[in-house]
Biopython code that builds the backbone (N, CA, C, O; Angstrom):
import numpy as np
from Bio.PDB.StructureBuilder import StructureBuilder

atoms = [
    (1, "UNK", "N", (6.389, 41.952, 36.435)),
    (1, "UNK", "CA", (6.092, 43.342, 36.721)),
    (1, "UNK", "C", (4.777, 43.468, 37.494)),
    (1, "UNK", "O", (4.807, 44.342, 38.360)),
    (2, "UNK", "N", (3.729, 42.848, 37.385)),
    (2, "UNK", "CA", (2.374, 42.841, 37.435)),
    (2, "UNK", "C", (2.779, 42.546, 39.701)),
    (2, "UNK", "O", (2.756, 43.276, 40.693)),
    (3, "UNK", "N", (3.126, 40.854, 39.372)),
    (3, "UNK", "CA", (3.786, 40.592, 40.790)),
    (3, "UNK", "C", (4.605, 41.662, 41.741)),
    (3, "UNK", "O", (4.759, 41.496, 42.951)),
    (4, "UNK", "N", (4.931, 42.397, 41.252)),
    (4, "UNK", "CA", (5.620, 43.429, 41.999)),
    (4, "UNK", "C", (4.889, 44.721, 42.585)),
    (4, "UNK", "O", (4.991, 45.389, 43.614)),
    (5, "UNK", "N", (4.022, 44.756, 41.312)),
    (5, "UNK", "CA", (3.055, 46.119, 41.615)),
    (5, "UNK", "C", (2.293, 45.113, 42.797)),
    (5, "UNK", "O", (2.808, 45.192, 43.912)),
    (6, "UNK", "N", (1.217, 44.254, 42.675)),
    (6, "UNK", "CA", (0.482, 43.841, 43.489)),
    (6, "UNK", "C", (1.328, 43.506, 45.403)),
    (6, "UNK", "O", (0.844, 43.362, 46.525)),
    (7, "UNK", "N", (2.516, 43.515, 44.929)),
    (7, "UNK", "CA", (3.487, 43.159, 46.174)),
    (7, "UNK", "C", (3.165, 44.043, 47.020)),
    (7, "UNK", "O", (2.626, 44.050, 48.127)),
    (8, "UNK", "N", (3.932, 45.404, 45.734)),
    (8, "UNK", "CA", (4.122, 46.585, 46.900)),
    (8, "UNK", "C", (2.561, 47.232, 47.402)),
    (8, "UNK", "O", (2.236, 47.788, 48.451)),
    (9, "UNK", "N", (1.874, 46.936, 46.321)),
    (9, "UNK", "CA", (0.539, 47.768, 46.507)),
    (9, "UNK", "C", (0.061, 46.936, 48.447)),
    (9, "UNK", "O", (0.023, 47.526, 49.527)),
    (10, "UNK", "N", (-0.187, 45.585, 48.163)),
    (10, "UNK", "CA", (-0.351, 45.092, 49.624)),
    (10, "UNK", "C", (0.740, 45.236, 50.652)),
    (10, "UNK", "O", (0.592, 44.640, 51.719)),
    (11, "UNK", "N", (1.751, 45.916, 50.461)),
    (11, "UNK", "CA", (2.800, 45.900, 51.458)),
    (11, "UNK", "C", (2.445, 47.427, 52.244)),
    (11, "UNK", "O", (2.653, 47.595, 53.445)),
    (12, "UNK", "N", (1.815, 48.600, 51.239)),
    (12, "UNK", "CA", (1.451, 49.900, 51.289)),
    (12, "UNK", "C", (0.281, 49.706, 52.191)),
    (12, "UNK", "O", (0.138, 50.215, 53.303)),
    (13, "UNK", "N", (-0.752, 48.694, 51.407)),
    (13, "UNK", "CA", (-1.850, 48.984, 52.200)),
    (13, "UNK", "C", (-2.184, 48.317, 53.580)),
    (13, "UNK", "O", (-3.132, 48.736, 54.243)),
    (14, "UNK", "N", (-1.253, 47.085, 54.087)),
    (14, "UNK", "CA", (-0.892, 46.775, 55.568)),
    (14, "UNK", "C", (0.215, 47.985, 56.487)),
    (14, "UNK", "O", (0.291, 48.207, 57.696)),
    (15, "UNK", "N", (0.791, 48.448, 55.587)),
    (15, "UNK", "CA", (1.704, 49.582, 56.427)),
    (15, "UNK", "C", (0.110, 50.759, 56.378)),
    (15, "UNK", "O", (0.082, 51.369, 57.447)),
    (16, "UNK", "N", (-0.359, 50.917, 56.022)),
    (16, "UNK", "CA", (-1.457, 51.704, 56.381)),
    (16, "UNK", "C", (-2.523, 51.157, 57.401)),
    (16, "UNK", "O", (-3.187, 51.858, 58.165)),
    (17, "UNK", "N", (-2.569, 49.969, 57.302)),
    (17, "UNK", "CA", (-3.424, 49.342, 58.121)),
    (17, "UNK", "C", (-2.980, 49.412, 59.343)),
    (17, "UNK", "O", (-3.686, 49.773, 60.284)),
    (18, "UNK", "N", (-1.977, 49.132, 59.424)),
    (18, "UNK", "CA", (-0.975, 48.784, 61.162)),
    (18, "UNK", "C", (-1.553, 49.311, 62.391)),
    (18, "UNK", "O", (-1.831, 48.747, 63.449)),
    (19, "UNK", "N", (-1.676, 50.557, 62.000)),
    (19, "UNK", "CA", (-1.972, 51.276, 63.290)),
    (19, "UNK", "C", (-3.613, 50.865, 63.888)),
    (19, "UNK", "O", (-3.712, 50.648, 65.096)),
    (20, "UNK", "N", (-4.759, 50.779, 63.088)),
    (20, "UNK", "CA", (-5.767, 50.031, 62.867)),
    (20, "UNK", "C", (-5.696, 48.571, 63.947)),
    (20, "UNK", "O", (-6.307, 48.373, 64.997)),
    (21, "UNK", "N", (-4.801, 47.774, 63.289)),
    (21, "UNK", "CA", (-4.539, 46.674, 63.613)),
    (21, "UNK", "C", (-4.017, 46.327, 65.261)),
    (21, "UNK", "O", (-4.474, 45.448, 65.992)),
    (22, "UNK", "N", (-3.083, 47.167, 65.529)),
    (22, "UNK", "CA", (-2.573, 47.298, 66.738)),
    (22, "UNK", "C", (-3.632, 47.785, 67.662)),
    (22, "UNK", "O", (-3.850, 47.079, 68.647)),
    (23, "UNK", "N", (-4.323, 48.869, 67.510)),
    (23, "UNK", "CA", (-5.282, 49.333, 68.186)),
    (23, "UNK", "C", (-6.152, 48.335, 68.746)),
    (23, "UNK", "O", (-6.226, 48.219, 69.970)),
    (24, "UNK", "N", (-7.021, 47.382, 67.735)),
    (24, "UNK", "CA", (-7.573, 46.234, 67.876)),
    (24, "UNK", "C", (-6.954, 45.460, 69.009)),
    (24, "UNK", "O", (-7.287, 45.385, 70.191)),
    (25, "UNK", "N", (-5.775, 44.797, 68.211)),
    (25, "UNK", "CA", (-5.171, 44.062, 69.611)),
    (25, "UNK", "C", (-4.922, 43.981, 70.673)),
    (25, "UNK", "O", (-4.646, 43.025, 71.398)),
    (26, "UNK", "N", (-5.028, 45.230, 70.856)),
    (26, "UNK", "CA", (-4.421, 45.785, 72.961)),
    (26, "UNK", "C", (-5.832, 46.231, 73.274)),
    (26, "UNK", "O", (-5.968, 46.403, 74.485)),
    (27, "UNK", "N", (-6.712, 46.427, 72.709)),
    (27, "UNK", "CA", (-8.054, 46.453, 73.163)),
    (27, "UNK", "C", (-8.629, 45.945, 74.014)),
    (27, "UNK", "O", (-9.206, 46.361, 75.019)),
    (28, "UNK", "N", (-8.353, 44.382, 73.310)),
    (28, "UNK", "CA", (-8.679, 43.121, 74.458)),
    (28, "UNK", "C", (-7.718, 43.027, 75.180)),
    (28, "UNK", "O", (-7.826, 41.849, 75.521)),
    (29, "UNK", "N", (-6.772, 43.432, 75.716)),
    (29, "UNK", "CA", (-5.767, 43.176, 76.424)),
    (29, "UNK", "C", (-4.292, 43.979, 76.386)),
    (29, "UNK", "O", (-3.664, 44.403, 75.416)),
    (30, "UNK", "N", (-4.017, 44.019, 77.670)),
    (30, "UNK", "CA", (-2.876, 44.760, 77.189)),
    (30, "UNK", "C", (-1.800, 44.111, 76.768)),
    (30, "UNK", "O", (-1.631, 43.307, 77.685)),
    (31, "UNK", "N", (-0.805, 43.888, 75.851)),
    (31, "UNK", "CA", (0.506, 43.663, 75.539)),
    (31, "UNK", "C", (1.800, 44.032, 75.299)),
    (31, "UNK", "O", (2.027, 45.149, 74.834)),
    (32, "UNK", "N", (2.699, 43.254, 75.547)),
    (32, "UNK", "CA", (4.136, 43.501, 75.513)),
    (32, "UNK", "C", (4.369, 43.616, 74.165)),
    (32, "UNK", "O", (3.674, 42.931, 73.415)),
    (33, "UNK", "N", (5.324, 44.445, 73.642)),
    (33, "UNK", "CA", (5.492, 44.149, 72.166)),
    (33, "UNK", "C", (5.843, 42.958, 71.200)),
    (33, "UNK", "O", (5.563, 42.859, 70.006)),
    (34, "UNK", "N", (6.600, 41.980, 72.096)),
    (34, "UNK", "CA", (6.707, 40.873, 71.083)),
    (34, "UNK", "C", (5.292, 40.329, 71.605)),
    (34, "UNK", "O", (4.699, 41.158, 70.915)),
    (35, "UNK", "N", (4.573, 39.857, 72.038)),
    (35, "UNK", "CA", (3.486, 39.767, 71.964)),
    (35, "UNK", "C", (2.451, 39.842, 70.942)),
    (35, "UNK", "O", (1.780, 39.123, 70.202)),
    (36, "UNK", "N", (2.691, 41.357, 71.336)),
    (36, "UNK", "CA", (1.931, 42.175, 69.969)),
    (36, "UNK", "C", (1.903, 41.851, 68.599)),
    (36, "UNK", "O", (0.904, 41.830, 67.881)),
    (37, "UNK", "N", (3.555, 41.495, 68.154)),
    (37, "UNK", "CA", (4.198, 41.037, 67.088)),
    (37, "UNK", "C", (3.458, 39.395, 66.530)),
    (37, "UNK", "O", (3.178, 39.138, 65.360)),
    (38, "UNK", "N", (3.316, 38.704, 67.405)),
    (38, "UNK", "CA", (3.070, 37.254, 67.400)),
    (38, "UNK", "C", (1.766, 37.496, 67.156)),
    (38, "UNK", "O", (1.334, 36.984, 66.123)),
    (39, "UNK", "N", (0.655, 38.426, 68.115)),
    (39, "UNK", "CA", (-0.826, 38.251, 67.865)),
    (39, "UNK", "C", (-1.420, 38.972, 66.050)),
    (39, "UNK", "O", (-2.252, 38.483, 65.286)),
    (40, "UNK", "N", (-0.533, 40.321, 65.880)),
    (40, "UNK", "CA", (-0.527, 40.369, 64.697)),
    (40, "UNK", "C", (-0.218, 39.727, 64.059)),
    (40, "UNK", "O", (-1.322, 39.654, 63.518)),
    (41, "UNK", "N", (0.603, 38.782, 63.270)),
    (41, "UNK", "CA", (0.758, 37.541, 62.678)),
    (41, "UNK", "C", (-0.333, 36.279, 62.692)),
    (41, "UNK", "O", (-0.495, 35.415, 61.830)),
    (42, "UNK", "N", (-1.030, 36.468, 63.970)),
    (42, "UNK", "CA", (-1.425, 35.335, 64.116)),
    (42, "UNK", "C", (-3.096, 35.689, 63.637)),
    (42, "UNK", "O", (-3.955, 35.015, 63.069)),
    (43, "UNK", "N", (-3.066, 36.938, 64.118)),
    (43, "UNK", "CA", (-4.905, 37.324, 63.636)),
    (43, "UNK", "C", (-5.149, 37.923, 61.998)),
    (43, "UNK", "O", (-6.060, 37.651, 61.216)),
    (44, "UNK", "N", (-3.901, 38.884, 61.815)),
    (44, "UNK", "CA", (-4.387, 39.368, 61.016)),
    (44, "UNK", "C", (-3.688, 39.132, 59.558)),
    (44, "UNK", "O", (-4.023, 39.559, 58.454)),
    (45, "UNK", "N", (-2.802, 38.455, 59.877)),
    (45, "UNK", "CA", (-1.579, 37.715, 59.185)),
    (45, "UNK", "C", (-0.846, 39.277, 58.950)),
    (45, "UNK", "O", (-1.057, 39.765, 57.840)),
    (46, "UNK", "N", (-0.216, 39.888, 59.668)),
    (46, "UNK", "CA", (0.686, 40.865, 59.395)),
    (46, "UNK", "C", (2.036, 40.502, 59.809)),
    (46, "UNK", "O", (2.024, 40.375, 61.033)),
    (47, "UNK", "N", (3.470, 40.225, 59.215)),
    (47, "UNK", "CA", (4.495, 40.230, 59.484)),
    (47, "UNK", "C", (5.351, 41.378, 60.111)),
    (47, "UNK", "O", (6.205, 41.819, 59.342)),
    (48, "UNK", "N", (5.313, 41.790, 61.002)),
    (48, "UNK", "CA", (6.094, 42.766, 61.414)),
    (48, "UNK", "C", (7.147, 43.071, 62.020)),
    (48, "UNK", "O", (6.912, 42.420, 63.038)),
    (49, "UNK", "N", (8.508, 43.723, 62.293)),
    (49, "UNK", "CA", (9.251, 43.249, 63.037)),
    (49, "UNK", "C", (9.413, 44.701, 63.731)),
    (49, "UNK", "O", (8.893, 45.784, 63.463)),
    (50, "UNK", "N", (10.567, 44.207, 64.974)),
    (50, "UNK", "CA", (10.441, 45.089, 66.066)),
    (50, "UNK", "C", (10.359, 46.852, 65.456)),
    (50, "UNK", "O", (9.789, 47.895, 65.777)),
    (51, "UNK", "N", (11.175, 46.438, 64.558)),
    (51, "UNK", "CA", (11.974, 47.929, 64.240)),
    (51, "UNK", "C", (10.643, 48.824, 63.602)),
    (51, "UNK", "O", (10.770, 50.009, 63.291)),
    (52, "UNK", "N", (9.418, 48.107, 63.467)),
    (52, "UNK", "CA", (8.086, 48.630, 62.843)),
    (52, "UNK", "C", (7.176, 48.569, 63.768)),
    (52, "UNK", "O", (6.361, 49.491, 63.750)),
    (53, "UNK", "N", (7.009, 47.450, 64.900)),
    (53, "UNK", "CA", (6.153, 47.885, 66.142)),
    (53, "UNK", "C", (6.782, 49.069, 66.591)),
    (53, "UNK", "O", (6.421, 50.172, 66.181)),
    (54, "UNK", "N", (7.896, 48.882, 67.583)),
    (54, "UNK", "CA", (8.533, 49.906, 68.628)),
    (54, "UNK", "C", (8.302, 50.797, 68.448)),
    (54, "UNK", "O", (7.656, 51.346, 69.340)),
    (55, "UNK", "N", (8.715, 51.837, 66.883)),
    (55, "UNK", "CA", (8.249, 53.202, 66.528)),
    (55, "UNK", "C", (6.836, 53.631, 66.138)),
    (55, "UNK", "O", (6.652, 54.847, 66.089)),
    (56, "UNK", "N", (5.746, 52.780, 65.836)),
    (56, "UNK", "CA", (4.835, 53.059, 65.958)),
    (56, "UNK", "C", (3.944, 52.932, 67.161)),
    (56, "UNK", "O", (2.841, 53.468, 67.273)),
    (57, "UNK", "N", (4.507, 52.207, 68.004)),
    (57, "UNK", "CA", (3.812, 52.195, 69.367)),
    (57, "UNK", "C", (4.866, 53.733, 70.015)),
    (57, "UNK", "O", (4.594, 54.238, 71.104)),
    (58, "UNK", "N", (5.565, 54.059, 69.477)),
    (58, "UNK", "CA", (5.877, 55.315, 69.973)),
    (58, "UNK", "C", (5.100, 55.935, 69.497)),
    (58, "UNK", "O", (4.764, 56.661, 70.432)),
    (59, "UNK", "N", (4.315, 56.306, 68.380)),
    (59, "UNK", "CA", (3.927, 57.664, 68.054)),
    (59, "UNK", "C", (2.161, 57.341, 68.570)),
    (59, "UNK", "O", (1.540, 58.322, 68.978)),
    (60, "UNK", "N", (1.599, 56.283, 68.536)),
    (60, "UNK", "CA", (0.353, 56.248, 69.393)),
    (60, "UNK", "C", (0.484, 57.100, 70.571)),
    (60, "UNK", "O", (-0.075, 58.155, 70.869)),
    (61, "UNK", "N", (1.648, 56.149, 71.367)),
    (61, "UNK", "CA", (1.366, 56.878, 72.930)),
    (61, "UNK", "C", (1.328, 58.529, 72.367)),
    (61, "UNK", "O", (0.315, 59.228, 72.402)),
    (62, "UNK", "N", (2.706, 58.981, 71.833)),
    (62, "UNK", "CA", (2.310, 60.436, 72.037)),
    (62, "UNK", "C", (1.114, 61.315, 71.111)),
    (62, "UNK", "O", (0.958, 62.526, 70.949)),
    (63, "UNK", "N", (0.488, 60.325, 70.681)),
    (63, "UNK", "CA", (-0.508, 60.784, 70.023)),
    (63, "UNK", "C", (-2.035, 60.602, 71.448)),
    (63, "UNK", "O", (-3.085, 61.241, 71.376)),
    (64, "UNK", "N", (-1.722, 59.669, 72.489)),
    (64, "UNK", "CA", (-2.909, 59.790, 73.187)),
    (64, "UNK", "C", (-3.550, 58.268, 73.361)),
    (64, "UNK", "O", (-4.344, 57.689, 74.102)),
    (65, "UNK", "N", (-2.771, 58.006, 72.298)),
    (65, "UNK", "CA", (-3.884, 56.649, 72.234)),
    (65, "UNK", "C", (-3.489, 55.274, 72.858)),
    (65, "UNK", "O", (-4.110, 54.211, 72.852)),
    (66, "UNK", "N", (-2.236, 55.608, 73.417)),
    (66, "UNK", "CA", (-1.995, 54.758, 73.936)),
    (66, "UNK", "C", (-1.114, 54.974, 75.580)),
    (66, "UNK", "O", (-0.559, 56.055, 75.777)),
    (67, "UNK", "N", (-1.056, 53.800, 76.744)),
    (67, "UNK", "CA", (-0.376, 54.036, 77.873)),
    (67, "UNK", "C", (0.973, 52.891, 77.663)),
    (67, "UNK", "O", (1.009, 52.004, 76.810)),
    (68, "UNK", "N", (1.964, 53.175, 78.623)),
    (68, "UNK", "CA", (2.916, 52.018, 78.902)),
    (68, "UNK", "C", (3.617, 52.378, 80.167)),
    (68, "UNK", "O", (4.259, 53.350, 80.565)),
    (69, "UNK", "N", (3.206, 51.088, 80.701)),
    (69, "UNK", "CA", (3.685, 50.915, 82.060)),
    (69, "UNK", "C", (4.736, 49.365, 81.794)),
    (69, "UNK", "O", (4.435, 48.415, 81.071)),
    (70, "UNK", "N", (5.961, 49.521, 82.609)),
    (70, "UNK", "CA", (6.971, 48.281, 83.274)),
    (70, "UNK", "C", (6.246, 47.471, 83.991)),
    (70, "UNK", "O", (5.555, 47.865, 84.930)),
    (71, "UNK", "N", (6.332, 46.250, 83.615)),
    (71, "UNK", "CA", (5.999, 45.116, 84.492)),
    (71, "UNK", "C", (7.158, 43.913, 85.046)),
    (71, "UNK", "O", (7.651, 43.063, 84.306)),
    (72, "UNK", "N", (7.358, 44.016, 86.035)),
    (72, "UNK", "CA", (8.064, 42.533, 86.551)),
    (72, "UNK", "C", (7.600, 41.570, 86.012)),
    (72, "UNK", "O", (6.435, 41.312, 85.709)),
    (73, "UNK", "N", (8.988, 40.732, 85.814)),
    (73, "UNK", "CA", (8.716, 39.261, 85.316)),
    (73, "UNK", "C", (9.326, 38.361, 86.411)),
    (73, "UNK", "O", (10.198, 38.850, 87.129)),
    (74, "UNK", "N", (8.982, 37.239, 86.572)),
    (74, "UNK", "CA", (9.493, 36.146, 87.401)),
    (74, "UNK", "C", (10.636, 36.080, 86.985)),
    (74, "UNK", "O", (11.526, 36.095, 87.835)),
    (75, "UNK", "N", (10.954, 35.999, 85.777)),
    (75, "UNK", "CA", (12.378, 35.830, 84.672)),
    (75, "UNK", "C", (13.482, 36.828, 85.108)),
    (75, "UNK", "O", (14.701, 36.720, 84.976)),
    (76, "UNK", "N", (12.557, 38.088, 85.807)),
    (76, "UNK", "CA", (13.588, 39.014, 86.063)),
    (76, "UNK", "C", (13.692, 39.957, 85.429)),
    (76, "UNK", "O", (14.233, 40.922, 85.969)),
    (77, "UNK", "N", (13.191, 40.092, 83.924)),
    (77, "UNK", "CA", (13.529, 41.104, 82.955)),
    (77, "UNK", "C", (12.010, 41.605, 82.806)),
    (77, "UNK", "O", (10.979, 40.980, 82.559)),
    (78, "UNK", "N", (12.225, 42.792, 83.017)),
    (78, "UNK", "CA", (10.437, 43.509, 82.874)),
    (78, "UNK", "C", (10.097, 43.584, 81.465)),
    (78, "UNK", "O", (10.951, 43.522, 80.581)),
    (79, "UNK", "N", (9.121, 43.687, 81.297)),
    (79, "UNK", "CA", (8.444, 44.074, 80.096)),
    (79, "UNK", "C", (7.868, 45.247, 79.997)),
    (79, "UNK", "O", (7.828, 45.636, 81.164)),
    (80, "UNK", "N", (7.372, 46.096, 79.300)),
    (80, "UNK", "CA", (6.561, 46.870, 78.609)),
    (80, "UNK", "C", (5.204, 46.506, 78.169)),
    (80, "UNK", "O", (5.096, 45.788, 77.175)),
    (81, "UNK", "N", (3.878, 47.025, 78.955)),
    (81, "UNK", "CA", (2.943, 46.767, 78.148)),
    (81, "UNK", "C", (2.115, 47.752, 77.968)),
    (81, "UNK", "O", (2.062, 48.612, 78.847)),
    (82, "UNK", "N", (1.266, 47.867, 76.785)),
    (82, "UNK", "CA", (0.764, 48.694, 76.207)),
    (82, "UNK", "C", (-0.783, 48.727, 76.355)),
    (82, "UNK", "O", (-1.516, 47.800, 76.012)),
    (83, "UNK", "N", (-1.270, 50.095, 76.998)),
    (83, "UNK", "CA", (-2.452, 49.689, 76.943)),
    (83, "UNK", "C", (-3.525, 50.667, 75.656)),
    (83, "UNK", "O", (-3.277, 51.173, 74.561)),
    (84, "UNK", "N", (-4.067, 50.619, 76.039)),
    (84, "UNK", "CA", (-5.401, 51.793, 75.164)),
    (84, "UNK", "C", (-5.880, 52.914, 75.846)),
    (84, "UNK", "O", (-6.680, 52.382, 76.616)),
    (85, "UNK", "N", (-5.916, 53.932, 76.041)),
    (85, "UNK", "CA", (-6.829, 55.170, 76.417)),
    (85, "UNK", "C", (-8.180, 54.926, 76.112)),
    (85, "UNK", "O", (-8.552, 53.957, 75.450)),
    (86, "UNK", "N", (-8.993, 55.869, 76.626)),
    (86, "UNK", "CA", (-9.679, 56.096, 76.384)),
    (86, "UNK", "C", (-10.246, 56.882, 74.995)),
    (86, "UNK", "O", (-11.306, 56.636, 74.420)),
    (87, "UNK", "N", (-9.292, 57.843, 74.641)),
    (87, "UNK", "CA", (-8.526, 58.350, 73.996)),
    (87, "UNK", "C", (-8.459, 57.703, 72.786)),
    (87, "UNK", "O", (-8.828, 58.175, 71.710)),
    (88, "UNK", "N", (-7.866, 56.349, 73.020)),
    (88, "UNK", "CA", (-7.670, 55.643, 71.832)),
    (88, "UNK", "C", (-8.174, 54.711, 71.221)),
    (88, "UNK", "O", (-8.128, 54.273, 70.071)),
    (89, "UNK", "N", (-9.064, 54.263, 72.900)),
    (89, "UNK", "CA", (-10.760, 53.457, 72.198)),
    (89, "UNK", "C", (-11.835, 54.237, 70.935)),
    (89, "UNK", "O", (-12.496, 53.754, 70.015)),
    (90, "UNK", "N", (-11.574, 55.957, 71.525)),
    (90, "UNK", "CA", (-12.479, 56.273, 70.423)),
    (90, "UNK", "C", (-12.122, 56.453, 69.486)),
    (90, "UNK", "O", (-12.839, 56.408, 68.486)),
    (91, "UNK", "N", (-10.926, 56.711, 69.474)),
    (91, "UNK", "CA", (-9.801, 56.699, 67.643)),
    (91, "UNK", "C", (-10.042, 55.261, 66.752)),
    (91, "UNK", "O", (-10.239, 55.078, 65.551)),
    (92, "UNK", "N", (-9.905, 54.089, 68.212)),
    (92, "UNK", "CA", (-10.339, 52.829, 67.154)),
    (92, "UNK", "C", (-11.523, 52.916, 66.412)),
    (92, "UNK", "O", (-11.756, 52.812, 65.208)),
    (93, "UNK", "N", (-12.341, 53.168, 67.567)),
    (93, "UNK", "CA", (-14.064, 53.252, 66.536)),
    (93, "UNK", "C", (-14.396, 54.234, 65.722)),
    (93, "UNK", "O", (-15.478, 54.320, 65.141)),
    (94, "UNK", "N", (-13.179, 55.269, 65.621)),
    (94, "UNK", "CA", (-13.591, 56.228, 64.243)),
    (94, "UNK", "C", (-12.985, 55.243, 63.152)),
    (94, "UNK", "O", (-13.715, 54.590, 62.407)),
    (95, "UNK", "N", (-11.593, 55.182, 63.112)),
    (95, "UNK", "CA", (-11.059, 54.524, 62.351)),
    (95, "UNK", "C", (-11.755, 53.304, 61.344)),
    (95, "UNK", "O", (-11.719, 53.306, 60.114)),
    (96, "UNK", "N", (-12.487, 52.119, 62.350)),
    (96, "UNK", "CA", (-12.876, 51.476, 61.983)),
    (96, "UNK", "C", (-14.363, 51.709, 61.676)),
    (96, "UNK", "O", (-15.044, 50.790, 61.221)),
    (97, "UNK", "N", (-14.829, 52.813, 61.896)),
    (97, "UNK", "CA", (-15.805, 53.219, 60.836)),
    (97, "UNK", "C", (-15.268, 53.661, 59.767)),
    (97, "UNK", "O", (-15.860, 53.201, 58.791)),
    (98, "UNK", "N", (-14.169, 54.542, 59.405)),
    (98, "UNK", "CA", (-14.205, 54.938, 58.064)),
    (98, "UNK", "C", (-13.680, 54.092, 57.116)),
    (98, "UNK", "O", (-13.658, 54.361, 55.914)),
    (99, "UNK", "N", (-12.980, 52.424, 57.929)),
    (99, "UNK", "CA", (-12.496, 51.759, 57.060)),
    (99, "UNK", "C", (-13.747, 51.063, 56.233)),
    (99, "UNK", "O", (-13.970, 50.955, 55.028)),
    (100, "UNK", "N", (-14.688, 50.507, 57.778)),
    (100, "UNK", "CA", (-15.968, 50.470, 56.855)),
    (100, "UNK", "C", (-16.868, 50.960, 55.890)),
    (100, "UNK", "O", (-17.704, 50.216, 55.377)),
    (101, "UNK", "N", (-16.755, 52.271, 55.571)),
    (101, "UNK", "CA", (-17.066, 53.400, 54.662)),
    (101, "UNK", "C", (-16.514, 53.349, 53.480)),
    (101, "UNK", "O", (-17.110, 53.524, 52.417)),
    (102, "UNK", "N", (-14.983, 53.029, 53.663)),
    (102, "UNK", "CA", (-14.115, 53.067, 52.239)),
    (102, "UNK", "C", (-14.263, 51.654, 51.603)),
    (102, "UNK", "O", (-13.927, 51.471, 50.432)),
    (103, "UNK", "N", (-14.691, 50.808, 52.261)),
    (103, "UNK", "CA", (-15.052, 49.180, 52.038)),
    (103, "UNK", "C", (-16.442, 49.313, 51.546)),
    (103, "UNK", "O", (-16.744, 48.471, 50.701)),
    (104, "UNK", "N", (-17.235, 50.046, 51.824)),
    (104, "UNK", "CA", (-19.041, 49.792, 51.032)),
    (104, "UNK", "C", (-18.225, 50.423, 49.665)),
    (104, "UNK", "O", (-18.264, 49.745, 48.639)),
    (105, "UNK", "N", (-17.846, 51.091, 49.661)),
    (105, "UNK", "CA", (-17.783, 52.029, 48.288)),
    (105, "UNK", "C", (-17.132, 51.640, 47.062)),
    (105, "UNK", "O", (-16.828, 52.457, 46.192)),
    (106, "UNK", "N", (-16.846, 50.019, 46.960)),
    (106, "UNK", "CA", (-16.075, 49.221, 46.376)),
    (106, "UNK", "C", (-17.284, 48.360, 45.913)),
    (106, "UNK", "O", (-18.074, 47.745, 46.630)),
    (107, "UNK", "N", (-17.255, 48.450, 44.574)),
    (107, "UNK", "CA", (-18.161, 47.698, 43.687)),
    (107, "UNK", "C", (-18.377, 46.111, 44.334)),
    (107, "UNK", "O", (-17.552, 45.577, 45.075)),
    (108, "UNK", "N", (-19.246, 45.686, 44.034)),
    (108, "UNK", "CA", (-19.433, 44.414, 44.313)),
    (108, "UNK", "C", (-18.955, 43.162, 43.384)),
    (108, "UNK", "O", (-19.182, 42.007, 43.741)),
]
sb = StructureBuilder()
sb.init_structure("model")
sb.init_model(0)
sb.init_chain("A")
sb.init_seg("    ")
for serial, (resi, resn, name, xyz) in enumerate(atoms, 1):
    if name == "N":
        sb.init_residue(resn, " ", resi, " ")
    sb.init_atom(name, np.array(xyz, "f"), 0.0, 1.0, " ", f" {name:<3s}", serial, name[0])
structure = sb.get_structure()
């Protein structure tokens, strides 16, 4: 029982994180979504799959915070990549101030 609570509790608090997380990543660069998918895994250890990027990189853009432009591939098949606003540079640095805020306030 204990294992389960602690499961879901970290499963809640990376689905809260996500958007956080993503922001970060296209910061330095812009990316394609599987991309995206692989660098989250790889930095922040988040497992995610398409069906949880795609719709949240939908609601950034129409929230501002994010652009997407088609790119040609040599391969032939374009991609999608995602960039940051301006817009959404300063959403990161609120964000990640108040995560820092809710992080001092946690006993030592």
């Amino acid at each position: 029982m204990k294992n389960d609570f602690l499961k879901n509790w970290d499963t809640q608090l990376k689905k809260g994180l996500l958007p956080l997380f993503v922001l970060q990543v296209i910061q330095t660069k812009d990316r394609y979504g599987y991309e995206l998918i692989e660098e989250l895994k790889a930095t922040a250890g988040f497992d995610v799959t398409e069906s949880t990027i795609y719709p949240l990189l939908v609601r950034l853009m129409n929230e501002g915070l994010l652009t997407a432009k088609w790119v040609e591939q040599v391969s032939g098949i374009p991609r999608k990549y995602y960039a940051l606003t301006k817009e959404g540079a300063k959403k990161f640095k609120e964000m990640k101030q108040s995560m820092k805020q809710i992080i001092t306030k946690l006993p030592a």
